[in-house]
C-alpha positions in Angstrom: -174.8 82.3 -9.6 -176.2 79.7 -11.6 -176.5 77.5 -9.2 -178.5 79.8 -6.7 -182.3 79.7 -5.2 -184.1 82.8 -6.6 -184.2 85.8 -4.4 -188.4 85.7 -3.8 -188.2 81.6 -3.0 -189.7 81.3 -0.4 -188.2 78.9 2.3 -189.6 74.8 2.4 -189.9 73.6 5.7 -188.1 76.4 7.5 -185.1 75.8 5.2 -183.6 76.9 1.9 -185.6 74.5 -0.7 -182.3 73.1 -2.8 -181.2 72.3 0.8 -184.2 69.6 0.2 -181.5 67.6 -1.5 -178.6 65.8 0.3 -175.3 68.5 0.1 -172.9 65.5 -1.6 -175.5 64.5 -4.1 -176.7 68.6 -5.0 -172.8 68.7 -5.7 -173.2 65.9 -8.1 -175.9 67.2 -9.8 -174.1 70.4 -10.0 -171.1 69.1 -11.6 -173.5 66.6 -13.9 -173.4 67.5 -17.6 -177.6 67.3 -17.8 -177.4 70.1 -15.4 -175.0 72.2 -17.3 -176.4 71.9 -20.8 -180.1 70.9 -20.1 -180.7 73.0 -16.9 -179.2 76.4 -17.5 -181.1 79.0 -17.8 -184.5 77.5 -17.4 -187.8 78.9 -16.6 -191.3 77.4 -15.3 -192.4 77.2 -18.8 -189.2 75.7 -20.4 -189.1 72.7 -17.5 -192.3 72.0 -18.8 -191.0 71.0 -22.3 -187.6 69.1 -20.4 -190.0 66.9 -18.0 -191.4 65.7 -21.5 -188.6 64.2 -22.6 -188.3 62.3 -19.5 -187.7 58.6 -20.4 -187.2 57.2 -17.1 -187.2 57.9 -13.2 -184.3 57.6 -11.0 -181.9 59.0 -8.3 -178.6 58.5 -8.5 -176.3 55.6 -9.8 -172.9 54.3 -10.5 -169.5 54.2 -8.7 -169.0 57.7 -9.1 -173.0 58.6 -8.0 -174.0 60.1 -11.3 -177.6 61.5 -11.2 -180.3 61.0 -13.5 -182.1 63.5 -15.3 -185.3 63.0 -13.5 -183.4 64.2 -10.8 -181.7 67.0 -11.7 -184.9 68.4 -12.7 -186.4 67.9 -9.4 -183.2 70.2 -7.8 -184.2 72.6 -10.6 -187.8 72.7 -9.8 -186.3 73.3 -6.0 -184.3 76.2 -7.9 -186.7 78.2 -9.6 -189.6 77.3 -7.2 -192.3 77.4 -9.8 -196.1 78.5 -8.6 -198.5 75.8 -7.1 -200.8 76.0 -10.0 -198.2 75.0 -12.3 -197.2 71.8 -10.5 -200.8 70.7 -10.3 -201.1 71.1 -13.7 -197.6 68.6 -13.8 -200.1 66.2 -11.9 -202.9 66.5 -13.5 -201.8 65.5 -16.5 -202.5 62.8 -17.9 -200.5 62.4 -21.0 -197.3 62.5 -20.1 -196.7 59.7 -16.9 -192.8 61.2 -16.3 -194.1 64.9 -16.3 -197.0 63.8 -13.8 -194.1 61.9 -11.8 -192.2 65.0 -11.7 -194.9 67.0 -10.3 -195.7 64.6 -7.7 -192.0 64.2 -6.1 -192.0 68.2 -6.3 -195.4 68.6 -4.8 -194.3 65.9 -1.9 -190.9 68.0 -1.4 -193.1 70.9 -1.0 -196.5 70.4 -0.2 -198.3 70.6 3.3 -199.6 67.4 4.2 -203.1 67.9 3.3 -201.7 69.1 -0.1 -200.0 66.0 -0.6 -202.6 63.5 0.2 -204.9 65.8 -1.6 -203.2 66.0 -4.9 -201.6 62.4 -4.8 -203.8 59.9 -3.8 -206.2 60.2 -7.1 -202.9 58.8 -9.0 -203.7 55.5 -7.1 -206.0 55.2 -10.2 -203.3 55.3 -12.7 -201.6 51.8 -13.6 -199.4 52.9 -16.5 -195.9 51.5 -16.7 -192.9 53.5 -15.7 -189.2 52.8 -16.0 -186.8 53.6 -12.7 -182.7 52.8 -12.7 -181.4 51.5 -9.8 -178.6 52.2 -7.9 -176.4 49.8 -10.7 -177.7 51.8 -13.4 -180.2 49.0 -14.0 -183.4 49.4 -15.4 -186.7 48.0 -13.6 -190.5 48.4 -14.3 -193.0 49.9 -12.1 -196.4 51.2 -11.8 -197.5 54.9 -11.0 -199.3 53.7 -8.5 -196.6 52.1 -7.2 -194.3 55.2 -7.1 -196.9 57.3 -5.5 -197.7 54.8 -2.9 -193.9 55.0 -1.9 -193.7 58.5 -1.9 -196.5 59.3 1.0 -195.0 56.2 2.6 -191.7 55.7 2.0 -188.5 57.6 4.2 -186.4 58.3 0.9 -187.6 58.3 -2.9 -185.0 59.1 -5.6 -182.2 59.1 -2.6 -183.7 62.2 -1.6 -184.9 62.1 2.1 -188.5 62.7 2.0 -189.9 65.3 4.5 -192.2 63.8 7.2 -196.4 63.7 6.6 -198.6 64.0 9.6 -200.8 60.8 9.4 -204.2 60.7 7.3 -206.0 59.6 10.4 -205.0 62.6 12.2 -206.0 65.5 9.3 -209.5 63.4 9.2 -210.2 63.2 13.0 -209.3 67.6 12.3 -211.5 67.8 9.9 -209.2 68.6 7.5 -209.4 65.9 5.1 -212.2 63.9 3.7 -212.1 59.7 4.4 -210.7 58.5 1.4 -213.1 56.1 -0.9 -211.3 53.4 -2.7 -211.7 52.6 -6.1 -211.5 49.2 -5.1 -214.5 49.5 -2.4 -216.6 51.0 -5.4 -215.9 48.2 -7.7 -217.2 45.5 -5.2 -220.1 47.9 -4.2 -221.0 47.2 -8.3 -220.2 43.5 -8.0 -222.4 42.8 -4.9 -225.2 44.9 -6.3 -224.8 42.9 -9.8 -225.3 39.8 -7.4 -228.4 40.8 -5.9 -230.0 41.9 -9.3 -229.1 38.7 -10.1 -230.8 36.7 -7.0 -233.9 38.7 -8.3 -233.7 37.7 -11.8 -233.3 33.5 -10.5 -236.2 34.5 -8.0 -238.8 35.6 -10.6 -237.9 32.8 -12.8 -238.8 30.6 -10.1 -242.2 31.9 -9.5 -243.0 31.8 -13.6 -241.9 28.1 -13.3 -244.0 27.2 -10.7 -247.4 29.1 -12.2 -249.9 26.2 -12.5 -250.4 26.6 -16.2 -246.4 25.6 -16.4 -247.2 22.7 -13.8 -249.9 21.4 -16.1 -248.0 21.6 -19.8 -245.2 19.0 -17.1 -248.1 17.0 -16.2 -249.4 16.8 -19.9 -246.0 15.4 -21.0 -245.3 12.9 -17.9 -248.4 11.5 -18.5 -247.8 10.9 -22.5 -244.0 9.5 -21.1 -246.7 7.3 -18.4 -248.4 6.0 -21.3 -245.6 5.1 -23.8 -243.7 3.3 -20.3 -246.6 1.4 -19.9 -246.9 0.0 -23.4 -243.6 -0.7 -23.8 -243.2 -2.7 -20.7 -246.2 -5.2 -21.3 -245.5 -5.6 -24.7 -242.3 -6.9 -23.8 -243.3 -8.5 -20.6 -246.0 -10.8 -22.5 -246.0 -11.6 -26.0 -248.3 -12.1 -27.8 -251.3 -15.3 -26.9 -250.6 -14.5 -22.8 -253.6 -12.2 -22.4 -254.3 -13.1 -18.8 -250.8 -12.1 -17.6 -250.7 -8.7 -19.7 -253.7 -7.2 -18.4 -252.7 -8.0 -14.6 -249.8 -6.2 -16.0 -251.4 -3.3 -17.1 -253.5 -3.5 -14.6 -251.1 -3.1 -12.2 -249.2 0.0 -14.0 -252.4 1.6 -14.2 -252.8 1.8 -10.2 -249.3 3.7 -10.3 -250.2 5.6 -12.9 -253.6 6.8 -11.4 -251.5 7.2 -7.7 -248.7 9.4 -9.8 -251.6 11.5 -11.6 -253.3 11.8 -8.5 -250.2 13.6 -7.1 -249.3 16.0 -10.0 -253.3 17.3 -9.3 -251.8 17.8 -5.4 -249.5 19.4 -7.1 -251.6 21.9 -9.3 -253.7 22.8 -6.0 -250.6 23.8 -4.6 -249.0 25.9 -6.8 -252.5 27.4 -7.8 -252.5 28.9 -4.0 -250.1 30.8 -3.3 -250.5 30.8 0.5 -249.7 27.2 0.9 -245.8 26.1 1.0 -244.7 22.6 1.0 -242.8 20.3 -1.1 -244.3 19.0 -4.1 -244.8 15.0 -4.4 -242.0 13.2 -6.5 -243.4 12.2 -10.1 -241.4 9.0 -10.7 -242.3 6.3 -13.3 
């Protein structure tokens, strides 16, 4: 008796819902202790208050194919066939990751396709750490994401055989489902529009720089540079009593001088109006 589907279940897939669950390992779970002393007798509300307590994920494991409790709670769930809105809620939730795992194997178990793709794929978004045993009663990490990415795609989860899901491309050319946005898409959609605010920030500060009054404080100082040059070099070309050869010298770094400050004035008239694009002269010393 106690091991019975409830008399208004209604059949999954065209077949009794614990029948979801391979015969030899529903026996196992049957003769399990969890299912004896955690499992009897519950309700809706009391696997609620079970799933919470879940510290791991798993199917079976062991010589003797003992099962986990994750997975006697699924069968259970198969059982007592709790509403719809109760196992979204399991889903939704976000504070307890093993209680949101246990909704999602349930609603993949029962769920139409577009139920499933519906209710799962958001969980993509969830990267919290979960714990599965292996076969060898080993312990592993894994992601939500992870576990719901096998679940729509995988064959078997929690050596249970999964039941098959029509293909998202199909539902969306029906109409039935919405193309799914990544979150990844949206997160380079903010990185490429960061990039062009960016481009606009370098362009402005390009057309500040090349305002004339900038173009003329650059002359002001390359000319003072011009001037100090100048000194030094014939001051250390001639000393002092050689006047001829000094002011040939100076005479001479005067032309460039006049040549250079000649240019930076080209280069004033350009930048002053706007409609004329060129390259600007070289200042060197």
């Amino acid at each position: 008796m106690a091991n019975r589907t409830v008399k208004d279940a209604n059949s999954i897939h065209g077949t009794n819902p614990q029948y979801l669950v391979e015969k030899i390992i529903r026996t196992r779970i049957y003769e399990s202790k969890y299912w004896k002393e955690e499992c009897f007798g519950l309700t809706a509300e009391l696997v609620v208050d079970k799933a919470m307590e879940l510290k791991f994920v798993g199917g079976v494991f062991g010589g003797n194919v003992k099962p986990t409790p994750f997975l006697c709670l699924t069968l259970k769930m198969l059982q007592i066939q709790p509403e719809k809105d109760i196992i979204v809620e399991f889903i939704k939730n976000e504070d307890f990751k093993y209680v949101r795992l246990l909704g999602a194997m349930y609603m993949r178990l029962t769920g139409t396709s577009v139920d499933c793709y519906k209710y799962l794929e958001p969980l993509y978004n969830d990267y919290r750490k979960v714990k599965t045993q292996n076969r060898n009663g080993e312990f592993e990490l894994m992601h939500v994401d992870e576990f719901i990415d096998e679940l729509l795609h995988a064959e078997r989860m929690c050596d249970i055989i999964l039941p098959r899901l029509q293909k998202r491309q199909v539902l969306e050319e029906a109409e039935l489902l919405d193309p799914r946005i990544s979150a990844l898409e949206e997160d380079l959609d903010e990185v490429e529009t960061s990039e062009e605010e960016d481009d606009e920030d370098e362009k402005v500060n390009l057309r500040e720089c090349s305002h004339p009054s900038h173009i003329e404080e650059v002359i002001e100082i390359w000319i003072v540079r011009v001037g100090l040059h100048l000194h030094a070099t014939g001051v250390a070309a001639h000393p002092e009593g050689e006047a001829g050869p000094l002011k040939d010298e100076a005479h001479h770094q005067d032309v460039i001088a006049t040549g250079n400050v000649t240019a930076a004035k080209a280069l004033v008239g350009t930048a002053a109006d706007p409609g004329k694009e060129g390259i600007a002269p070289s200042l060197q010393v």
